[in-house]
N, C-alpha and C positions, 0 to 999 in steps of 0.2 A: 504493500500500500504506500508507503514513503519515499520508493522510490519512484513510483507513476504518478504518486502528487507531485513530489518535487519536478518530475519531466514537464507533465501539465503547467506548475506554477510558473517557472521560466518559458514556458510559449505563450502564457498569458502575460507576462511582464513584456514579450518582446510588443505584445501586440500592446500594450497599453503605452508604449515608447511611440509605436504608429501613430495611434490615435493621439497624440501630439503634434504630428508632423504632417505639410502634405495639406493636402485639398481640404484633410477631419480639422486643420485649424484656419480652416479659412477663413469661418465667421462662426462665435459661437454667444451661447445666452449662458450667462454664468449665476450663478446665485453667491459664489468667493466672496463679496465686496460685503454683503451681509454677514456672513460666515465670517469674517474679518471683522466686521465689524463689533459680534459677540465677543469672539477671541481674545482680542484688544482689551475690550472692558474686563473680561476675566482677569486679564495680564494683569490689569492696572489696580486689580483689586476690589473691582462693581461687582455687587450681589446680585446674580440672575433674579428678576421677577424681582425685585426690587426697587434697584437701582437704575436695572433696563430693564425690557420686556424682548426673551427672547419668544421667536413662534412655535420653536419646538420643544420637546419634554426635556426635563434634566436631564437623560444619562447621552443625551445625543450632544450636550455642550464639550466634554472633553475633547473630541474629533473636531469640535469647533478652535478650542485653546489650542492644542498640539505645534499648529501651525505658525501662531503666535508666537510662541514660546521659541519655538527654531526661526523663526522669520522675524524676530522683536526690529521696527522700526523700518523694515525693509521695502517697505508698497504691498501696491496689491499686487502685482504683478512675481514676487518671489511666494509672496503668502497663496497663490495660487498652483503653483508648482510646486509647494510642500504641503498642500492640502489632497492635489492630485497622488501622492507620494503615501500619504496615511490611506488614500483612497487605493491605493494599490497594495497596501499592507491586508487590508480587510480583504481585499481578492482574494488575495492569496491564503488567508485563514480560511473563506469559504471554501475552495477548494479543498485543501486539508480535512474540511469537517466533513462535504460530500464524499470525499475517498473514504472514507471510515465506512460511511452506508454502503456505497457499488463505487469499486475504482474499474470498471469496465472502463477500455479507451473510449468509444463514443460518448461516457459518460462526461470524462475529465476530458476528453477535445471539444464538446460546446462550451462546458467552464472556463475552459483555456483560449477559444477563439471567439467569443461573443461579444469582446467592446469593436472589435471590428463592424459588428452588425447594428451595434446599436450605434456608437460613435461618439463624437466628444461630450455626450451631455455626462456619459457614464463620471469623466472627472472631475464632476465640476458640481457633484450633488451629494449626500452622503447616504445616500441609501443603501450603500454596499456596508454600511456600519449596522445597521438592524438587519440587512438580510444576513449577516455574517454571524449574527448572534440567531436568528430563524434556524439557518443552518446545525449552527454549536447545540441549540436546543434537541432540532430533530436527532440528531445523530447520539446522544446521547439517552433518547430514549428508546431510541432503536435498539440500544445497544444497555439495556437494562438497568443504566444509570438514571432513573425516575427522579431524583432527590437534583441530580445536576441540572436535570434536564429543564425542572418546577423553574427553579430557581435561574437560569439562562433566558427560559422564554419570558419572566418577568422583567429580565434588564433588557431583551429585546421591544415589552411591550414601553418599557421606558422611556427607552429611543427616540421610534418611532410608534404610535399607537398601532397599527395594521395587525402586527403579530397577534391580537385580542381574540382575532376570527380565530386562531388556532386554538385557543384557548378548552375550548368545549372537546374537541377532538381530546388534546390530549387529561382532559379530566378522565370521558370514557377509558380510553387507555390505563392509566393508573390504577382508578377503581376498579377494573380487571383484573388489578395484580393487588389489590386489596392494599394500596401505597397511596389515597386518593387522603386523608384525611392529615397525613405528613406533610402531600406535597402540594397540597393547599395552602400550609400554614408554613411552608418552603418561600411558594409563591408571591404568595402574601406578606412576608417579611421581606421580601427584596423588593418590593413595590415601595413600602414604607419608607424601607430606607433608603432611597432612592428620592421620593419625593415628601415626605415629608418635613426635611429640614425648610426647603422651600415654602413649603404650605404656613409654614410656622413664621417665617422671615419675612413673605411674598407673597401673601394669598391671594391679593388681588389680581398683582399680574400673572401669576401660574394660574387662577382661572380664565385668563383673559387669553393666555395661549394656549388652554386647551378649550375656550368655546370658540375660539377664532377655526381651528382646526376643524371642530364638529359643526359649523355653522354657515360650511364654504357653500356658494351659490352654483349653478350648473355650469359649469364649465366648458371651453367649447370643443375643447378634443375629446369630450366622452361620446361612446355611442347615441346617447340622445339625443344630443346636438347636433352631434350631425348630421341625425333624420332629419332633424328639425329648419339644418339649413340647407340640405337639398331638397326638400317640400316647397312647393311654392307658396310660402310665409312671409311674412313680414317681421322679420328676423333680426336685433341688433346688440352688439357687443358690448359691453360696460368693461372697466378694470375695476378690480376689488378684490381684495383677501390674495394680492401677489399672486392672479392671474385674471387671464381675458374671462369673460362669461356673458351666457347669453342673458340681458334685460328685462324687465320687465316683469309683469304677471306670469307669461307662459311659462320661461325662464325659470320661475319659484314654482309652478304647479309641476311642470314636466320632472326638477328638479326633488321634488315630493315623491311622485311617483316612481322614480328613477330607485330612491331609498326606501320605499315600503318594498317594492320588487326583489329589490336585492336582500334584505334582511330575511324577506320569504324565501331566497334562493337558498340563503345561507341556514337559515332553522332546516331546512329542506333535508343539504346535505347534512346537517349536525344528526337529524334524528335518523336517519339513513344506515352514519357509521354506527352510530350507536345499536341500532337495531342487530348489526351485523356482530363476527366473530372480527375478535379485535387480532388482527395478522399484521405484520412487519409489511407486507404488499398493500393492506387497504390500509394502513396509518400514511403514506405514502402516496399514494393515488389520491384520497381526501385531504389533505395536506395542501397538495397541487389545486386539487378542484375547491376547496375554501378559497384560497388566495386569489386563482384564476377569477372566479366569482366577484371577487371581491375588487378584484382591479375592470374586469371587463364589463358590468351591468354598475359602477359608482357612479354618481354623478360628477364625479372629477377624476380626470383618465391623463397625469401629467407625463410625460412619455418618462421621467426615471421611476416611474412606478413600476414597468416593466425588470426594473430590477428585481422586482420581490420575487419575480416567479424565477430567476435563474437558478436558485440550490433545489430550487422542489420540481418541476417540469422537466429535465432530462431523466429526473430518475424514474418516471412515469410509463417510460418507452420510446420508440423514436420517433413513431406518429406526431407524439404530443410537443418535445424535442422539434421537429422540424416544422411544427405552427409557429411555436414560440419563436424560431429562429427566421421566418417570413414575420412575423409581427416586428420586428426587431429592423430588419432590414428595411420594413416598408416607414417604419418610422422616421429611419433615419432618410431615406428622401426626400421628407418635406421638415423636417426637425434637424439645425436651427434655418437650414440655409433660406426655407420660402416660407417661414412660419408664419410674419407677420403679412404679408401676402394673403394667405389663410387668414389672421385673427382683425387686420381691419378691412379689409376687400371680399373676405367669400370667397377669393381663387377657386374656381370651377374644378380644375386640376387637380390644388391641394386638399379643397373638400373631398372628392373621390379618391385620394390618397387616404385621407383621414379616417376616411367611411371604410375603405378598404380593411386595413388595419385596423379598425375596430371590429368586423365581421371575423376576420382569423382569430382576434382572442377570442369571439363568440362559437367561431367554430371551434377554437381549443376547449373552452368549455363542455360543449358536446361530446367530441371526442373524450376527455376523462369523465363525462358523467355515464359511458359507455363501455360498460367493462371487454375486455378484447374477447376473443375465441367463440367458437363455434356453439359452447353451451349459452352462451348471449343470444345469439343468435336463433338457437332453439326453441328459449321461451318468451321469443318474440313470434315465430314463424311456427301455427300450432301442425304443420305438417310435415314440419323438421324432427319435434317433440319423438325422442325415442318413448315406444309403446312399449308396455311389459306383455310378454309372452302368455298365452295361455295356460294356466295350470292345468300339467296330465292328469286325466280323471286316474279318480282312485279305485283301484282295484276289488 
């Protein structure tokens, strides 16, 4: 395993040197200046949620300071190249975490060749920092370490909030193995301590970044939208909550709907896995199909979202593997270079891009909500259905 992670991690280092260089830095949309902007005030001794108001949760500020800290004084421009740098270290931990689950090559070669597909946004966002701990969690309970596991997916819900959706999976999980009341109160302490020094210092502004978070308006790269603006509607843009969104009434209703949908998709699969025998293959596949859900039917679809599915969607199969890896690629042709094209003009082109790429997450949903092989198949198709034979009469 350590030596095909380590192969993997170095083809993935070369390729995150590419996406630096080259046509990937022709023109990019950074979020650094902000991320800098936290860092700095840490440096200098500002209380998050205090003193400032960062947008995202406590344990996602370290990854912010890091930078700092190596870059004190430096611009933005080095603070960005050493942020890209912590971003490349997270890589590389994910990898390590997925080899522990399947070090198949095809596995560790999308791990390895994916900022290629997706392209510069990958350095310059930190979401390889909570899917790196999504990762750390899964693989640890894969692998019977329940107690590490609790406690990993709480500092990844810290992070970034998304990892939440797993939450219910792996409660199932646990209480299988009769480790459900431990690793609650695992969980549960590292959430604490994680945020409640905050809550205690900062209450105002640590609620204000996390209803800012839960409160985001429709956005216009999500699937919704962009029924919404290839329909012949009357359709228009606002910026707010640090991205474009669609206006208005429709905007909040469609946006409503978009969230009642998804949380029905999501109870859907939760009560599903749970229904089922709790196996190393369906903690895995649900895993994928949570997330997948959870990024593909949101009302906010930001293209490094598409990171969370990277440590759980190869391991799914190659089907699902090579959506994810069209979703990825179709992104990066309209993201960053024609984005704003798309977000004040409607671009015909990059709507159909956009529409595109949201239909393959859709369709990857489908596919993991479809278990593979032939007995699938069966008790869909009642004339597939193997019959049991007649019993020989009795003598």
């Amino acid at each position: 395993m350590l030596v095909r992670a380590s192969v993997a991690s170095l083809v993935f280092l070369a390729a995150w040197v590419a996406i630096q260089h080259g046509f990937y830095a022709d023109e990019r949309i950074d979020d650094t200046a902000v991320y800098q902007a936290y860092g700095d005030a840490i440096v200098n001794g500002e209380l998050p949620y205090r003193d400032f108001r960062p947008e995202y949760p406590p344990a996602a500020l370290p990854v912010f300071a890091v930078p700092s800290l190596a870059q004190a004084d430096e611009g933005l421009a080095a603070y960005t190249r050493a942020f890209a740098w912590v971003m490349a270290a997270c890589g590389v931990a994910l990898i390590f975490a997925v080899a522990a689950i399947n070090r198949s090559w095809p596995v560790l070669g999308f791990l390895a060749l994916w900022p290629l597909a997706l392209g510069s946004v990958a350095l310059a966002r930190y979401d390889l920092w909570p899917a790196a701990l999504t990762a750390g969690a899964l693989a640890a309970f894969l692998s019977g370490r329940d107690r590490l596991g609790a406690g990993t997916l709480a500092l990844a819900v810290a992070a970034k909030i998304y990892p939440v959706a797993l939450v219910p999976l792996a409660a199932v999980w646990v209480w299988r193995r009769g480790r459900l009341g431990v690793c609650a109160a695992i969980f549960a302490a590292v959430l604490f301590a994680v945020f409640l020094p905050f809550a205690i210092l900062g209450p105002e502004g640590l609620a204000s970044s996390l209803g800012r978070q839960l409160s985001r308006p429709l956005q216009i790269e999500s699937l919704w939208a962009a029924v919404l603006i290839v329909l012949p509607l009357d359709v228009e843009m606002v910026g707010s909550h640090g991205s474009q969104n669609i206006a208005g009434r429709l905007g909040d209703v469609v946006g409503t709907v978009a969230t009642l949908v998804q949380v029905a998709v999501l109870a859907a699969i939760w009560i599903a896995f749970a229904r089922g025998a709790a196996t190393r293959e369906r903690l895995v596949r649900y895993a994928a199909l949570t997330l997948v859900a959870l990024v593909a039917l949101g009302k906010v679809l930001s293209p490094q979202f598409l990171i969370w599915l990277i440590p759980v969607v190869p391991l799914a199969g190659l089907a699902p593997a090579a959506l994810l890896a069209a979703a990825l690629v179709l992104t990066q042709t309209w993201f960053p270079y024609r984005y704003w094209d798309y977000a004040r003009d409607f671009d015909g082109t990059v709507t159909g891009l956009v529409l595109a790429r949201d239909l393959v997450l859709l369709a990857l949903l489908g596919v993991l909500a479809s278990p593979p092989g032939r007995g699938w198949l069966r008790r869909r198709v009642p004339f597939l259905r193997r019959r049991t034979p007649p019993a020989a009469p009795r003598s």
